[in-house]
N, C-alpha and C positions, 0 to 999 in steps of 0.2 A: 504494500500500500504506500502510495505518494506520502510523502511527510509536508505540511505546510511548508512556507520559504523561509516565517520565521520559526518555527517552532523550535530551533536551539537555543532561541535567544529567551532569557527569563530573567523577569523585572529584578533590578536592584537598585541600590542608593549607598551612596557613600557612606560607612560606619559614622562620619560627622553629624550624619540628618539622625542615624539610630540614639547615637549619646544627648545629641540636642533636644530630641522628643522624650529620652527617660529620663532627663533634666528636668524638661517643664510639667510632665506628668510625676513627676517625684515632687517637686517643688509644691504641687497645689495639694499632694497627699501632706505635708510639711504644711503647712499654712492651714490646713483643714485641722492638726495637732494642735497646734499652737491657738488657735480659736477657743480651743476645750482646755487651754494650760494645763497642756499634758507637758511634763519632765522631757528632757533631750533624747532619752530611751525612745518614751512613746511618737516625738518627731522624727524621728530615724525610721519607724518600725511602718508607723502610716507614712511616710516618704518612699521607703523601700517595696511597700508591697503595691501601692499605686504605681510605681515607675516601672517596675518589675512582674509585679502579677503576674499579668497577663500572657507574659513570656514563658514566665515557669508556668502557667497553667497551660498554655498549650505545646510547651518539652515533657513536664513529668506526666501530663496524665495524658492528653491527646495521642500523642507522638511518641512517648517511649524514647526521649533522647537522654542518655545520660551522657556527663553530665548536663544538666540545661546550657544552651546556648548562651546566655547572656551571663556566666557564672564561669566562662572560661578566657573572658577577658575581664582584668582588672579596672578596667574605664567604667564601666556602665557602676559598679561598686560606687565608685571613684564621685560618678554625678550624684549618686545618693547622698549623698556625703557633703559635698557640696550644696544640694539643692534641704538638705537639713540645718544645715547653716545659716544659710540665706534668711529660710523659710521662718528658723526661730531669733532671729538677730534683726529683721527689716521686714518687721510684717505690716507693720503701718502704714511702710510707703509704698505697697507694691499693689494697693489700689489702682493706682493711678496707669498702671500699664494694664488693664485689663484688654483693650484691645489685640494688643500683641498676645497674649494669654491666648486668646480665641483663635487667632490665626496658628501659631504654633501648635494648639491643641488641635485643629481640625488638619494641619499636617501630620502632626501625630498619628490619629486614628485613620485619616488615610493608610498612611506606610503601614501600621501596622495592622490592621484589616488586610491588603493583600497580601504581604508575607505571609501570615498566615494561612491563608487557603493556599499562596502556591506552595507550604511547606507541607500541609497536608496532603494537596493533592501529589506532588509529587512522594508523599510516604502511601499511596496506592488508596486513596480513601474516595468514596464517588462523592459526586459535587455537591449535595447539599451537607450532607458531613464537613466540608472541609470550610463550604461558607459559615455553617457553626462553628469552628475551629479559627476563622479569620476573626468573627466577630468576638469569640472569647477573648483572641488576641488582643482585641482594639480594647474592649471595656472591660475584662475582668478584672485589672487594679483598682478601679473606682467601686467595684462589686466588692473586693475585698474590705479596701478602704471605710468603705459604710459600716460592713459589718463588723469590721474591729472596734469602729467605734462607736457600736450597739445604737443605730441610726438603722432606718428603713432604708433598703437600698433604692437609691435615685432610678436605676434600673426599670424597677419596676412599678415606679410610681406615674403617672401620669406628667408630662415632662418636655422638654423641646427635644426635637429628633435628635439621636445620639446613636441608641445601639440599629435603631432600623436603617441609619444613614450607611454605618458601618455595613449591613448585614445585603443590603442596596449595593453597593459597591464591590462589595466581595463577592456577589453574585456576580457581577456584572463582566469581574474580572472572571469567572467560572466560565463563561460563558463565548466571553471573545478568547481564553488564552488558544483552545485549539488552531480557528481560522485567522490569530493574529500574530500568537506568539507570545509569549508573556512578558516582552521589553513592553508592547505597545499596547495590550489589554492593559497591565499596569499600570502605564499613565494614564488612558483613558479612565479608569477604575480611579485613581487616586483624583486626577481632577470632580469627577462625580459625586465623589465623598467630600472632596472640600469645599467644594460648592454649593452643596445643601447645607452642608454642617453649620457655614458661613450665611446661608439664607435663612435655616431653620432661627438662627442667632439673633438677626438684624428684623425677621418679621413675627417672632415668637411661635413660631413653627407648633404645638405640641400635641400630643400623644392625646385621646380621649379615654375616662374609664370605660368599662364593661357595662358599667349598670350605674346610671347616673344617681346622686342623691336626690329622694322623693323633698319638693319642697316642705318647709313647717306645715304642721298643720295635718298632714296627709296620712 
């Protein structure tokens, strides 16, 4: 059977965009600590599983990689560490960069939404597994996050699109990497995700319950 033209080719990004994004996703797990004046422990601990999670959740339990990926270089550590610092030393002023927050964040769950599925798919998984597997990738640090800090998780509350942007995308990428390749399903995929993620933001995009509340009275 014919192989597409690009099908050798499979999305990446410089380990620079990887550390930048478990920076800013550690950073906000670190500031989410420090709200609740938790001790430097408890900022490391929610800094690390937010920037992190999601990686180790789709190495140890998805994927079967030992050790996890993100655990065999000392940088990604390195930004936790960093981003716990920050997070409990300057939290006052980092109000004020919320913008950039949102755009780095919605690079963030781009990249990693499609790593994810293509790390899945290529560990032999069919496609809507691995689109589960991309989105674990994108949002399971903030899943964690929540529940360390015995908070309902954002997840699954009614909310601005986040994990459906992510799970949008990652299909999306499922779906062109055959007839495109996975350089250019990947970008396609990653701009889709940041561009909702960035609309859901700017127009209050969100999520509706199942079963609405009966007004008083009723």
């Amino acid at each position: 059977m014919r192989m597409p033209p690009h099908a050798g080719l499979e999305f990446a990004l410089p380990v620079a965009f990887h550390l930048a994004a478990t920076f800013v996703l550690a950073l906000t797990g670190a500031l989410s600590a420090t709200r609740r004046h938790y001790d430097i422990v408890g900022v490391f601990v929610l800094a690390f599983v937010t920037g992190l999670g999601g990686a180790l959740l789709r190495d140890g339990i998805f994927l079967g990689v030992e050790p996890p990926l993100v655990m065999r270089d000392w940088r990604y550590i390195a930004m936790v560490v960093i981003a716990t610092l920050i997070g409990a030393r300057v939290f006052e002023r980092l109000d004020r960069y919320g913008v950039a927050f949102n755009l780095l964040d919605a690079a963030g769950l781009a990249a990693y939404a499609v790593i994810g599925t293509q790390m899945a798919m290529a560990s032999g998984l069919p496609v809507l597994a691995a689109v589960f597997v991309g989105t674990v990738n994108a949002v399971g640090g903030g899943l964690l996050r929540d529940v360390l800090a015995r908070e309902e998780p954002l997840l699954v509350q009614p909310s601005q699109f986040y994990a459906l942007v992510a799970a949008s995308g990652a299909f999306a990428f499922a779906a062109l990497r055959g007839p495109l390749g996975g350089a250019i399903a990947g970008t396609i995929a990653c701009v889709i995700i940041f561009a909702l993620r960035l609309l859901s933001v700017r127009y209050d995009w969100r999520t509706a319950p199942v079963r609405k509340t009966p007004p008083a009275g009723d």
